[in-house]
Backbone as a chain_set.jsonl record, in Angstrom:
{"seq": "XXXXXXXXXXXXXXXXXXXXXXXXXXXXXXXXXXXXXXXXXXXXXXXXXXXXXXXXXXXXXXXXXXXXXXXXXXXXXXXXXXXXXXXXXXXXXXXXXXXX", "coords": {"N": [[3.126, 16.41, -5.432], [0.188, 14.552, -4.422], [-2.18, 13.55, -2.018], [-4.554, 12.579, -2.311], [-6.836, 9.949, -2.94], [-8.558, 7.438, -4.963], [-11.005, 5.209, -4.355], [-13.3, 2.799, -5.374], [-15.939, 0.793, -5.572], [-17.28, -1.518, -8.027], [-20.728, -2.715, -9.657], [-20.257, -4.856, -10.271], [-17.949, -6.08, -8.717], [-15.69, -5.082, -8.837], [-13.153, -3.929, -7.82], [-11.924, -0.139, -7.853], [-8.522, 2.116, -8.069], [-7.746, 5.328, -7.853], [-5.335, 7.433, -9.117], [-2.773, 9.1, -6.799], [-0.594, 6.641, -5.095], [1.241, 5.964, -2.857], [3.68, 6.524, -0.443], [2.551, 8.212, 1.303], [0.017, 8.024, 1.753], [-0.251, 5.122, 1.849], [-0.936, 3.874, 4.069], [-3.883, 4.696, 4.787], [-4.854, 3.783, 2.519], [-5.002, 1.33, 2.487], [-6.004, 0.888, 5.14], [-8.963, 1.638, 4.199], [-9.681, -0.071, 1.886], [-10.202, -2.401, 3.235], [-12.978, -2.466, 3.547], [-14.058, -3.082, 0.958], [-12.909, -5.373, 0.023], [-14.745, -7.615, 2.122], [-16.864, -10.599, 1.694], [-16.49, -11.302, -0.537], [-15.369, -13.878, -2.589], [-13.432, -13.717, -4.533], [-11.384, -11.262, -5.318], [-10.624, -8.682, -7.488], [-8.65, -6.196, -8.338], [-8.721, -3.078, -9.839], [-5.79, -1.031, -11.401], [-5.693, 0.76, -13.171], [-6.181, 3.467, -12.816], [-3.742, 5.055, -11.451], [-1.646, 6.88, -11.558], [0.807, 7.565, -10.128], [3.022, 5.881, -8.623], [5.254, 5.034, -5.689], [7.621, 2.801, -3.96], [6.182, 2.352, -2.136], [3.532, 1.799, -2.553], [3.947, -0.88, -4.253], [4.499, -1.904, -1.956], [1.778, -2.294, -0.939], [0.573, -3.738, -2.581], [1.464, -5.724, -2.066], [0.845, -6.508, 1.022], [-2.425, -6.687, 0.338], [-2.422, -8.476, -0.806], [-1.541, -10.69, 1.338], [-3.361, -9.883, 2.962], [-5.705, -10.796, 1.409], [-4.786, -13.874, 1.033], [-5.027, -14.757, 3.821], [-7.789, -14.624, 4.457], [-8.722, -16.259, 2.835], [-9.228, -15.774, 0.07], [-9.185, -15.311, -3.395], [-6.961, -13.454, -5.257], [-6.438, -10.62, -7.291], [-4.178, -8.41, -9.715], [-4.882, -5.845, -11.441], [-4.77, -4.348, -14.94], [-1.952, -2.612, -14.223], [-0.14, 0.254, -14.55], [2.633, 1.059, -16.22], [4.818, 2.0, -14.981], [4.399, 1.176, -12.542], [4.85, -1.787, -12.766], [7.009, -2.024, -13.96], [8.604, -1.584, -11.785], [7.588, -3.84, -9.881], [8.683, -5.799, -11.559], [11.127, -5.602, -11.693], [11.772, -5.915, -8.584], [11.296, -8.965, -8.784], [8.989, -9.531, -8.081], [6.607, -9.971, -9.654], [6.775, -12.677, -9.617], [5.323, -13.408, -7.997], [3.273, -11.432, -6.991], [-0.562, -11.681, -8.401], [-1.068, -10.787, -11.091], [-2.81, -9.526, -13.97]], "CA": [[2.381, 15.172, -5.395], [-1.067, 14.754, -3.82], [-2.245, 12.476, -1.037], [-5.22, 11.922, -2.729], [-6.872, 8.587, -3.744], [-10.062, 7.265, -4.661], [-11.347, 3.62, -4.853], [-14.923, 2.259, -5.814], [-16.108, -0.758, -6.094], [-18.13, -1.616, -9.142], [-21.743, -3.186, -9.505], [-19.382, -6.276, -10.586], [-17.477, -6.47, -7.649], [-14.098, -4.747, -9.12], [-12.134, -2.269, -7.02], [-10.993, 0.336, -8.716], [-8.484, 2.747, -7.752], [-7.316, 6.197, -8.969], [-5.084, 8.643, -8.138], [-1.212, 8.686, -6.578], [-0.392, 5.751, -3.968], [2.547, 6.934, -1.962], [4.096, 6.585, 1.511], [1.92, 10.024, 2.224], [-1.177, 7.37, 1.807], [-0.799, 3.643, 1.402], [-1.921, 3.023, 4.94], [-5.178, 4.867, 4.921], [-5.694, 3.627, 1.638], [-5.206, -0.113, 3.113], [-7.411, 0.534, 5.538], [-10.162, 1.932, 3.278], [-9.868, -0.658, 1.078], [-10.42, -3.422, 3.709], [-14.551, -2.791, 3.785], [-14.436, -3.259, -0.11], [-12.417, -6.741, 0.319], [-15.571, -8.29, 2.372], [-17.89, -11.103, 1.256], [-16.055, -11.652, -1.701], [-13.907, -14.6, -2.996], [-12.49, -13.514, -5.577], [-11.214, -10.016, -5.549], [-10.301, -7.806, -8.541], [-8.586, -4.643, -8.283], [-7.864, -2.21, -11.152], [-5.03, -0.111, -10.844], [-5.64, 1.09, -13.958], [-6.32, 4.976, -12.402], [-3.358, 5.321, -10.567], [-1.07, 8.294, -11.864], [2.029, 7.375, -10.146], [3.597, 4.99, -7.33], [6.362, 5.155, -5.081], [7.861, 1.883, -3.664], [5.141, 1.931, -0.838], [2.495, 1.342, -3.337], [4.093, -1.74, -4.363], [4.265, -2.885, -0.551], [0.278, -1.909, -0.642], [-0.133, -4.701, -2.977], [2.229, -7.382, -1.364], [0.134, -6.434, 1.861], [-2.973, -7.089, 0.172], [-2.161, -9.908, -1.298], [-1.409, -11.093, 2.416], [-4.597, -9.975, 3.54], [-6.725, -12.205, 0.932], [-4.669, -15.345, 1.671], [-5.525, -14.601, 5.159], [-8.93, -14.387, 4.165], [-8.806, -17.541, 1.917], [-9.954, -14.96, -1.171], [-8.367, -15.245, -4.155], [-7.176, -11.736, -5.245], [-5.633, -10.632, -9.275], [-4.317, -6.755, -9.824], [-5.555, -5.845, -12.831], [-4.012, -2.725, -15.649], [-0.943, -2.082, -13.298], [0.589, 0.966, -15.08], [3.532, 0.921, -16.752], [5.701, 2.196, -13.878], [4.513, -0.129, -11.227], [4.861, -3.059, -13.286], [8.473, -1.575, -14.138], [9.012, -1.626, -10.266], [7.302, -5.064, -9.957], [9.272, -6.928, -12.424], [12.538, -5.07, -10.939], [12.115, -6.466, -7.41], [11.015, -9.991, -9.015], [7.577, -9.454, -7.4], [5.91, -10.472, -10.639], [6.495, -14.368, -9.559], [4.338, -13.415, -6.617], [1.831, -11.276, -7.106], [-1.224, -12.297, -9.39], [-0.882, -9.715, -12.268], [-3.477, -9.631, -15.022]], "C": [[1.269, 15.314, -4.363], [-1.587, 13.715, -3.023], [-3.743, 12.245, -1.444], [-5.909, 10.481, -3.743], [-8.293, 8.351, -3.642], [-10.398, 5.691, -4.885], [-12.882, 3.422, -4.715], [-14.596, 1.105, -5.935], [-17.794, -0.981, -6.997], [-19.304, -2.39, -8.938], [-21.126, -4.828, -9.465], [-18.598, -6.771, -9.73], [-15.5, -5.674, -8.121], [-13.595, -3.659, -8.874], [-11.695, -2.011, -7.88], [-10.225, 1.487, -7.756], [-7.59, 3.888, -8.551], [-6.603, 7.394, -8.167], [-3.016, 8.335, -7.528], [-1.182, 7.787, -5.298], [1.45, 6.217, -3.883], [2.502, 6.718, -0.425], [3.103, 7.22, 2.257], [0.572, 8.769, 2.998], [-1.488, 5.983, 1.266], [-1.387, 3.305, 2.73], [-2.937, 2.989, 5.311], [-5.949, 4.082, 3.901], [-5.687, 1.927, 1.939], [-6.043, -0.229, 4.328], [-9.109, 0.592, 5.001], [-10.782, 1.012, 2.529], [-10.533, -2.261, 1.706], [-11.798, -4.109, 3.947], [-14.936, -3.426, 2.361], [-13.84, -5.092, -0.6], [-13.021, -7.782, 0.821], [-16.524, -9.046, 1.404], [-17.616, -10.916, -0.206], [-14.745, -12.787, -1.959], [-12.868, -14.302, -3.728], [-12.104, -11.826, -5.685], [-10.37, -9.465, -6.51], [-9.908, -6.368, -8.587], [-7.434, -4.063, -9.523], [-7.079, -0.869, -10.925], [-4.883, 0.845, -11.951], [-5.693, 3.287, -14.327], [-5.278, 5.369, -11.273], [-2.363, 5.787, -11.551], [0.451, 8.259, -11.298], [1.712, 6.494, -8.669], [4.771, 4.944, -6.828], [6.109, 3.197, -4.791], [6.764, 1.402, -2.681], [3.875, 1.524, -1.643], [2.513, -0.231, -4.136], [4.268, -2.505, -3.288], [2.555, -3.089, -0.366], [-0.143, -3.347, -1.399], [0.326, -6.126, -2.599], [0.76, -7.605, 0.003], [-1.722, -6.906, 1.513], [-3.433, -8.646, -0.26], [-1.827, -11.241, -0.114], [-2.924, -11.364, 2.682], [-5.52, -11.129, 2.779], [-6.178, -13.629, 1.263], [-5.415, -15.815, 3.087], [-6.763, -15.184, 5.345], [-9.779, -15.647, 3.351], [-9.361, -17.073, 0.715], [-8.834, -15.459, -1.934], [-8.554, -13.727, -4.737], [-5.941, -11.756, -6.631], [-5.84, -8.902, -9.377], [-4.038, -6.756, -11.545], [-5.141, -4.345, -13.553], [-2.967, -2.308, -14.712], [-0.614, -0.574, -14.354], [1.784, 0.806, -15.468], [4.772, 1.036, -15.311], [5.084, 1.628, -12.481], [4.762, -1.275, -11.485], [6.372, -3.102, -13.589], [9.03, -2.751, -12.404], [9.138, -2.911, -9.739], [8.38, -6.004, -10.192], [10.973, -6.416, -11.891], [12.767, -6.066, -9.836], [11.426, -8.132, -7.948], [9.933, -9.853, -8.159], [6.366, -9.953, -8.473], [5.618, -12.261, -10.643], [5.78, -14.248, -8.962], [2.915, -13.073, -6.805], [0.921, -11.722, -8.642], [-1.91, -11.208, -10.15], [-1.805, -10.23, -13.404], [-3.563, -8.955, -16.238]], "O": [[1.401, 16.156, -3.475], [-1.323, 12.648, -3.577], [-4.245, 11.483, -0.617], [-5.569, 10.135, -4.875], [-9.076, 8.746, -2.778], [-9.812, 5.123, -5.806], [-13.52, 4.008, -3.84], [-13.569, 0.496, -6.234], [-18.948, -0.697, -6.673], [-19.178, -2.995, -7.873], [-21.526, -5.741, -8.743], [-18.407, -7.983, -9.826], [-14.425, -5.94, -7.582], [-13.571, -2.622, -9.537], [-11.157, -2.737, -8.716], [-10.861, 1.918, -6.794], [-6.905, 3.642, -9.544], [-6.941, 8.036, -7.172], [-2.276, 7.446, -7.949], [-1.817, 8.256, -4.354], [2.365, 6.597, -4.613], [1.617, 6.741, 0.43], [2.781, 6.995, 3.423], [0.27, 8.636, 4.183], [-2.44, 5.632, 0.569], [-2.313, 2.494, 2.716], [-3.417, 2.051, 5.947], [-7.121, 3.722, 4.016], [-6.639, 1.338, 1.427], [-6.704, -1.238, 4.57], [-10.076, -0.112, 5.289], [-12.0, 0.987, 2.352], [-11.14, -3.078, 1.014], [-12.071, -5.265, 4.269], [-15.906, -4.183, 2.317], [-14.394, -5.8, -1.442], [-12.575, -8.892, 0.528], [-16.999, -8.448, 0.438], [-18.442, -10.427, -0.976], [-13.562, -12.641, -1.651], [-11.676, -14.573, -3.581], [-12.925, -11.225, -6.378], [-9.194, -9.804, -6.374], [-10.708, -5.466, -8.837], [-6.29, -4.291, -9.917], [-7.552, 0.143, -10.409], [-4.045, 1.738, -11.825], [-5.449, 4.021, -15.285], [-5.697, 5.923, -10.257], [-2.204, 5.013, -12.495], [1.307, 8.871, -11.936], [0.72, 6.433, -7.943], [5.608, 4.767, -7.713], [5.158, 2.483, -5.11], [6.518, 0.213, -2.482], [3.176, 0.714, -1.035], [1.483, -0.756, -4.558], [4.233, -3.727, -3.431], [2.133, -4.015, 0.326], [-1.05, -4.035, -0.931], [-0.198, -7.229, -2.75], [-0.07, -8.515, -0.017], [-2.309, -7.454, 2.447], [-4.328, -9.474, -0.088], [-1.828, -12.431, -0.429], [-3.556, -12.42, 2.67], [-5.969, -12.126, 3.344], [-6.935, -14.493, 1.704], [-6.092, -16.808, 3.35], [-6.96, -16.075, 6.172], [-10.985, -15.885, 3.284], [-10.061, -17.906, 0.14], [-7.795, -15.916, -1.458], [-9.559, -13.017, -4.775], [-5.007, -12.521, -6.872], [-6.866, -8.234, -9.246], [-3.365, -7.348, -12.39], [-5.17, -3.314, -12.882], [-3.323, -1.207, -14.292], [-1.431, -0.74, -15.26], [2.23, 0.005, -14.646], [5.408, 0.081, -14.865], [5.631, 1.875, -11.406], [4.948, -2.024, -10.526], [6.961, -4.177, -13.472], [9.482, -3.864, -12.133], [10.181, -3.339, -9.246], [8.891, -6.78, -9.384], [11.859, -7.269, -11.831], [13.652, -6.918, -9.909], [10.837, -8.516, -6.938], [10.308, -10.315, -7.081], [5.267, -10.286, -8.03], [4.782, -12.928, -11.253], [5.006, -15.188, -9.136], [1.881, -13.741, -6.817], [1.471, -12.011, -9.704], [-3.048, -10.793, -9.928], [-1.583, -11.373, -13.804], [-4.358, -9.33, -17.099]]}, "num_chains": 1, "name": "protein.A"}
């Protein structure tokens, strides 16, 4: 497994990210992600390029999902993959977070 990850943010305003989220690298990739989270209400992130997830990748999005309240953003994760949405709906995290 590879500690690489990549995230963009689109002309449209919609993070994307791609790649394996993992223990190795959810906290760089939560800090990384925190410049692309500015001066936006509404934030959109597509998980739709992410290749696999450990359990820490599903704390990455509780934690975000912190941060925009924080923030007073409203924030919606968008294409989960099959096996995070597995994971999700396992730990009843699907009442919580705002899944699209």
């Amino acid at each position: 497994m590879t500690d690489q990850i990549e995230i963009q943010k689109a002309a449209d305003g919609l993070i994307r990210i791609r790649g394996e989220l993992s223990y190795v690298n959810v906290s760089d990739v939560h800090q990384r992600a925190v410049n692309f989270f500015k001066n936006q209400n509404d934030v959109k992130i597509d998980l739709g390029g992410v290749t696999h997830s450990d359990s820490a990748g599903i704390a990455l999005l509780v934690e975000w999902l912190s941060d925009a309240r924080n923030r007073n953003q409203v924030i919606h994760f968008i294409n989960l993959p099959k096996q995070m949405l597995k994971m999700v709906r396992v730990s009843n995290l699907d009442q919580v977070l705002p899944i699209v």
